[in-house]
Residue, then its C-alpha position, 0 to 999 in steps of 0.5 A: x500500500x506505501x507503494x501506491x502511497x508514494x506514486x499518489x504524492x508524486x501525482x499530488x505535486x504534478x497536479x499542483x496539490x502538494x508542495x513536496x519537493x523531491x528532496x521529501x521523496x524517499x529513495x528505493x531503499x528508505x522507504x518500507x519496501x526498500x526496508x523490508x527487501x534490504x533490511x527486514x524480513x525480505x532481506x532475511x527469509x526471501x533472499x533464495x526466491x527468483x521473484x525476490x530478486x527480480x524486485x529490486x530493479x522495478x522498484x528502484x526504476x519506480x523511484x528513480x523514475x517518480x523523481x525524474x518526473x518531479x524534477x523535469x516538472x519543476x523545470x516546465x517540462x511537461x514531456x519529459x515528466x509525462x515520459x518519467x511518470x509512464x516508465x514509473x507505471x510499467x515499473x511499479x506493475x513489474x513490482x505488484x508482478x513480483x510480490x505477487x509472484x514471490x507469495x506464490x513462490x512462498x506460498x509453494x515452499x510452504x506447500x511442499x514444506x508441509x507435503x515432506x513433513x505429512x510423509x514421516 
């Protein structure tokens, strides 16, 4: 949910309802997501999973990408900042394909955790 969070107050300060700047914008690995994948319970029980480390690309480029869309709205180009914005929505629907993928994942292991378990 931060991560909707996030776009939305990137939004807000396009749209002239937030005087945020870009300094206020927390960078990929400041806020909750970047906390849980490189210091929390990401970073320490999903580390093996193929989605979890498919996710730290997407997730940076949304931050990387909302930004660049604020700074090229605060310098009057429009294009530029509309370009930023549409890459940082193909890369915030890369992340929700993750963590998707990785509660399959997870969800997989756990299944046949149980499964080996119910044999013996």
């Amino acid at each position: 949910m931060d991560h909707v969070v996030w776009k939305m107050d990137v939004y807000r300060v396009m749209l002239g309802l937030s005087n945020k700047s870009p300094e206020d914008f927390a960078d990929h690995t400041m806020c909750r997501l970047g906390k849980w994948y490189y210091e929390g319970e990401g970073n320490n029980k999903y580390t093996s999973f193929s989605a979890f480390k498919k996710l730290e690309k997407p997730h940076a480029e949304v931050h990387r990408n909302g930004l660049a869309a604020l700074n090229a709205n605060l310098e009057g180009d429009k294009q530029t900042a509309a370009h930023h914005l549409a890459l940082m929505e193909a890369a915030s629907f890369e992340v929700v394909e993750q963590l998707s993928q990785l509660s399959h994942q997870i969800a997989g292991e756990v299944s046949l955790s149980k499964n080996h378990t119910e044999l013996f």
